[in-house]
C-alpha positions as CSV (number, residue, x, y, z in Angstrom):
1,X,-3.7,-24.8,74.4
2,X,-4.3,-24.6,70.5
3,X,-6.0,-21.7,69.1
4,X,-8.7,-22.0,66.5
5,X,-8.9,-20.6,63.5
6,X,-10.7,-17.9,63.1
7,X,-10.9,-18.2,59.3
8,X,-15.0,-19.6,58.4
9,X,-12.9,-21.5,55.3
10,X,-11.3,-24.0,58.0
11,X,-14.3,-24.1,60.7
12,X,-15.6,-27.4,60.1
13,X,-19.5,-28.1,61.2
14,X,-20.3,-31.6,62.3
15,X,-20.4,-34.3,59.6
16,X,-24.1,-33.9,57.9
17,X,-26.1,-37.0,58.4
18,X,-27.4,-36.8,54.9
19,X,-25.8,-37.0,51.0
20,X,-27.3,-34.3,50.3
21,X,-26.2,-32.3,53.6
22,X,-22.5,-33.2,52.8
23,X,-22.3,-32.1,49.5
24,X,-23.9,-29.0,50.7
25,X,-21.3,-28.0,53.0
26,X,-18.5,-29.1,51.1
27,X,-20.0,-26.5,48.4
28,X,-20.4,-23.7,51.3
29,X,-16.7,-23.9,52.4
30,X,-15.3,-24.0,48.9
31,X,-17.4,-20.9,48.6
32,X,-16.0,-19.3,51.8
33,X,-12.5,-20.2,51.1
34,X,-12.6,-18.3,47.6
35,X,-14.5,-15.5,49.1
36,X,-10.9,-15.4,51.9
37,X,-8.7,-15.6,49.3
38,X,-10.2,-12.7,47.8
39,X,-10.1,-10.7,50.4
40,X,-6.4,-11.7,50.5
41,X,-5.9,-10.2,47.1
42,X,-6.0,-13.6,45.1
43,X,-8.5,-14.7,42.1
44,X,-9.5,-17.9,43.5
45,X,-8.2,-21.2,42.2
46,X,-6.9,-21.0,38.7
47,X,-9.5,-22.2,35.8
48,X,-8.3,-24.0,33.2
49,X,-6.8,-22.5,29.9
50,X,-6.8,-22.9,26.5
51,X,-4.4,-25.1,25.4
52,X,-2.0,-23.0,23.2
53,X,-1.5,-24.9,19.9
54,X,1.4,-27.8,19.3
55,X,4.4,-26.1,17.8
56,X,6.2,-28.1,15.1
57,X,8.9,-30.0,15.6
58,X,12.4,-28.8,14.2
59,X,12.1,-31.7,11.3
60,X,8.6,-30.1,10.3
61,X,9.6,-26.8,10.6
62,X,12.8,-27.1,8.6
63,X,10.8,-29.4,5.6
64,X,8.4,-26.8,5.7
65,X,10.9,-24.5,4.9
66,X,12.6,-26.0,2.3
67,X,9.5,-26.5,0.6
68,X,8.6,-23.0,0.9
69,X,12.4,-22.0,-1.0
70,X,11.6,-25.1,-3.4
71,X,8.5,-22.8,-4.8
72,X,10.2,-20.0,-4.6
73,X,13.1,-20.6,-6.7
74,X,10.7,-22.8,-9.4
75,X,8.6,-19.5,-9.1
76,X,11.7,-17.6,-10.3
77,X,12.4,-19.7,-12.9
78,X,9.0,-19.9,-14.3
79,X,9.2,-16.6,-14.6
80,X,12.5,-16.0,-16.3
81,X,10.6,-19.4,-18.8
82,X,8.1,-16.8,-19.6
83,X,10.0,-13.8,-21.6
84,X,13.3,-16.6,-22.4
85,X,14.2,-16.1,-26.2
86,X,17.0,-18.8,-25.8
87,X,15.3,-20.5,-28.7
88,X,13.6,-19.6,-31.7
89,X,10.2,-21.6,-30.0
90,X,9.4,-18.8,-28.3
91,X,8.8,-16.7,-31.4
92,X,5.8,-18.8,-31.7
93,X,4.4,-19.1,-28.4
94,X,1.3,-18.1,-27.0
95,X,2.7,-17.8,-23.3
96,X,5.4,-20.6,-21.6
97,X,4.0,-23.4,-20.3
98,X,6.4,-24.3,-17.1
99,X,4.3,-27.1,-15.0
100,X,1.7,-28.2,-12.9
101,X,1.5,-30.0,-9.7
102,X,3.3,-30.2,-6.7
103,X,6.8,-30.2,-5.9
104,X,6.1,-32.0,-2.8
105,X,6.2,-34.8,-4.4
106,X,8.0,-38.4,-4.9
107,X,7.1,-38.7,-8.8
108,X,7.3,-36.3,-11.6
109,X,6.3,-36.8,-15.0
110,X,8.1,-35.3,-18.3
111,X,6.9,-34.9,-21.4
112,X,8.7,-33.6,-24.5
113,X,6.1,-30.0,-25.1
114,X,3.3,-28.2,-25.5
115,X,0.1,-28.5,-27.6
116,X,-2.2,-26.3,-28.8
117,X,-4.1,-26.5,-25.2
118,X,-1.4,-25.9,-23.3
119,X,0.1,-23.1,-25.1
120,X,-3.3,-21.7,-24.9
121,X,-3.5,-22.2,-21.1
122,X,-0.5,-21.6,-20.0
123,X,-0.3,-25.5,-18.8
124,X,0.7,-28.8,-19.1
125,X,-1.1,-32.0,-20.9
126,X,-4.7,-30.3,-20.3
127,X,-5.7,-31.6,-23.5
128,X,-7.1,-34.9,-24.7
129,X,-3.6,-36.6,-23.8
130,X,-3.6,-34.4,-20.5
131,X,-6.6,-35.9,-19.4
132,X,-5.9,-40.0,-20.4
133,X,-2.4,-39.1,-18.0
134,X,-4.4,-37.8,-15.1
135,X,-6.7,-41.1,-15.3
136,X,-3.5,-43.1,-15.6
137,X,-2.2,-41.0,-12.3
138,X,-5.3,-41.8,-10.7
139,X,-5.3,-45.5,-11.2
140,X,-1.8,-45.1,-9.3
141,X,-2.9,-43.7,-6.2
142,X,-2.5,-40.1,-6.8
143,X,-4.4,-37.3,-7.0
144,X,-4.5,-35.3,-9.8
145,X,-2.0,-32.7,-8.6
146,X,-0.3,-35.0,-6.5
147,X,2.6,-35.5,-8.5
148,X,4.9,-33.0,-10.4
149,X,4.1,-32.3,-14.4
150,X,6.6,-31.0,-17.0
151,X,8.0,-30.7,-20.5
152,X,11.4,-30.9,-22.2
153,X,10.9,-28.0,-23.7
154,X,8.7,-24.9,-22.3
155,X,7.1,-23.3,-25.7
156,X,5.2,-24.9,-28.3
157,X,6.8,-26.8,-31.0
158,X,5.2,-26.2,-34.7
159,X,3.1,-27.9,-35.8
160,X,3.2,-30.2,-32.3
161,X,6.4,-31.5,-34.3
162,X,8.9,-33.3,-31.6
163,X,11.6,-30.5,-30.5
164,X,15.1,-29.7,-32.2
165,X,18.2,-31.4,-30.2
166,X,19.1,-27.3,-30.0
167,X,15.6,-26.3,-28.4
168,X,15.9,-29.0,-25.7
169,X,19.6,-28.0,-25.2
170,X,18.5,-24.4,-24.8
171,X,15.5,-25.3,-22.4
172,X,17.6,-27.4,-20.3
173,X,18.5,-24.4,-18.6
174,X,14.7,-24.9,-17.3
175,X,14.3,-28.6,-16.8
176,X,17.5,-29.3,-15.0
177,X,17.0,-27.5,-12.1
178,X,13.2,-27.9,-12.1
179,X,14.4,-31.8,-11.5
180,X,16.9,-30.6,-9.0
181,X,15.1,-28.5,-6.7
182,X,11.6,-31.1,-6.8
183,X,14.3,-34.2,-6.2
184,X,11.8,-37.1,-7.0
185,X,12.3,-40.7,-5.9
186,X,11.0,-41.9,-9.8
187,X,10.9,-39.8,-12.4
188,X,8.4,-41.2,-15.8
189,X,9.5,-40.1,-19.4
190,X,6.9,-39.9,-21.4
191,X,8.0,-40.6,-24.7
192,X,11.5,-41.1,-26.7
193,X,11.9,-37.3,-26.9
194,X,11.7,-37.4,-22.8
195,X,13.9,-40.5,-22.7
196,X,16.4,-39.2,-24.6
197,X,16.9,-35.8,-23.2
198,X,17.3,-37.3,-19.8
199,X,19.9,-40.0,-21.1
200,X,18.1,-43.4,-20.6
201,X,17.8,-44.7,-24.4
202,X,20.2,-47.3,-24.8
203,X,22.1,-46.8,-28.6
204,X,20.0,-49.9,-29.6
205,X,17.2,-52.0,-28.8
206,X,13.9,-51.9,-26.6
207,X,13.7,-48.9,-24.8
208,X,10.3,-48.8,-23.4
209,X,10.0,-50.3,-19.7
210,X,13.4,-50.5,-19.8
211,X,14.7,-48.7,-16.2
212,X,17.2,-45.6,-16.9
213,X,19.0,-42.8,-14.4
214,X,19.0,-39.5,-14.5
215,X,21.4,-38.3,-11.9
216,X,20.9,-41.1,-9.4
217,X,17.2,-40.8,-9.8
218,X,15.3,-43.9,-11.4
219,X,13.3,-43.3,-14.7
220,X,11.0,-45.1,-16.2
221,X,10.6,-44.5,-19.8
222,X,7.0,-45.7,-20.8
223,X,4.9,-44.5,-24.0
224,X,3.7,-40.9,-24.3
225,X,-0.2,-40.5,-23.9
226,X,-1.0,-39.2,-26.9
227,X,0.4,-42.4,-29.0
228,X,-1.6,-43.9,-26.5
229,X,-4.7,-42.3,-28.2
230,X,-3.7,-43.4,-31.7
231,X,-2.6,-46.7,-30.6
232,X,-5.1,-47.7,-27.3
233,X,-3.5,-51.2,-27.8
234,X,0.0,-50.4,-26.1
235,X,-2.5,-48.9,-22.8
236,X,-1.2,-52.7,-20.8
237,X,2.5,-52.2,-21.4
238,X,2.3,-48.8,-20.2
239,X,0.2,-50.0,-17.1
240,X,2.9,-52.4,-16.4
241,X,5.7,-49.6,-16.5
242,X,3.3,-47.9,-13.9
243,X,2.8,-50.2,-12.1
244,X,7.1,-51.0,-11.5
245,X,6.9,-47.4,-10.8
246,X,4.6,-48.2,-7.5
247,X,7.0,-50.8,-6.7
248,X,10.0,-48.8,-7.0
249,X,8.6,-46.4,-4.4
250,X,7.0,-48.7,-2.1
251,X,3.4,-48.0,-2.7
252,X,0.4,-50.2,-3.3
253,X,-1.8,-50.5,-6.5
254,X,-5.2,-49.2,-5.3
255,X,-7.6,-52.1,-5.1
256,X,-9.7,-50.9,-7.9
257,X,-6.8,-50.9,-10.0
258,X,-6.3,-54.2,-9.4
């Protein structure tokens, strides 16, 4: 003979004729059987917990740490840009002017120096020509810090005069690894200045639009923007260098560009 349970949790009543009946006893045992497992020391059934946030995987974790030592050592070298006396330029110089934007980036942008704004502020092309380039970034895709700015040279030239072969050989201590550590897929010289201090002027002939290398890295060498403000007529040609520069790293023209 079977015994029978004492426990009211498994004492079933007679199946209720109604819904409503039903669903009231089914609520009434659930109720008893937390109440027994209580009194048996427990907490009832588990309730649900908050999920405990994704952790990133290895590959984000590791990227997000080389980023974090990219900054760091363009940090270190911004500041040793800001007392250098490698050069007589930085006799004249307001403060350094190292770059702006982001080193997570596929494109950077180099210029030959600084202006009168950007010696001022401490950054670069934030004047008139600073502010045609980040409409010509836009018109590309990017935002306006979404790409990696720089000079040839760190201090302000006289006179906004293009920099002495021995000032960009003495600020190449800068700009070299500044192009090492961001490692761009294209890099854009704007200028001849730029062009030739990363190497991709051929000794004769056309050398706008005309693709160089620095390192393994492709560059474009395309007009500077403040020619482009003297000479607005030579704006298409440049848009066409741009716009090989998109193609080179796989991205669309934004269809308002088009």
């Amino acid at each position: 003979m079977t015994a029978k349970s004492t426990n009211p949790a498994y004492t079933r009543s007679a199946v209720p004729s109604e819904p409503e009946n039903e669903l009231a006893s089914v609520n009434a045992s659930a109720r008893e059987l937390l109440l027994w497992e209580e009194s048996l020391g427990a907490e009832g059934f588990p309730g649900s917990k908050p999920g405990a946030p994704q952790s990133r995987t290895a590959g984000e974790s590791a990227r997000s740490e080389a980023m974090e030592d990219c900054q760091a050592r363009l940090k270190v070298l911004a500041d040793d840009a800001a007392t250098c006396a490698r050069c007589d330029l930085s006799k004249g110089r307001t403060q350094s002017v190292f770059a702006r934007g982001t080193p997570d980036t596929d494109l950077v942008f180099v210029g030959e120096g600084p202006g009168y704004h950007e010696d001022q502020e401490g950054l670069p092309f934030v004047g008139r020509a600073g502010q045609l380039l980040d409409r010509m970034i836009a018109a590309m895709g990017y935002p306006r810090d979404g790409v990696y700015i720089c000079n040839v040279v760190k201090c302000r030239p006289p006179e906004n005069r293009t920099p002495l072969p021995s000032e960009a050989a003495a600020c190449a201590h800068f700009l070299v690894p500044q192009l090492e550590l961001v490692q761009p897929k294209v890099i854009v010289a704007l200028g001849r200045c730029a062009a030739e201090n990363l190497e991709c002027v051929p000794p004769a002939g056309r050398w706008r639009g005309v693709w160089g290398e620095w390192r393994g890295v492709p560059v474009m060498p395309t007009y500077h923007p403040a020619f482009l403000l003297r000479s607005p007529e030579f704006k298409k040609p440049v848009w066409e260098d741009l716009q090989a520069v998109l193609g080179v790293l796989n991205r669309e023209l934004p269809k308002r560009a088009r």
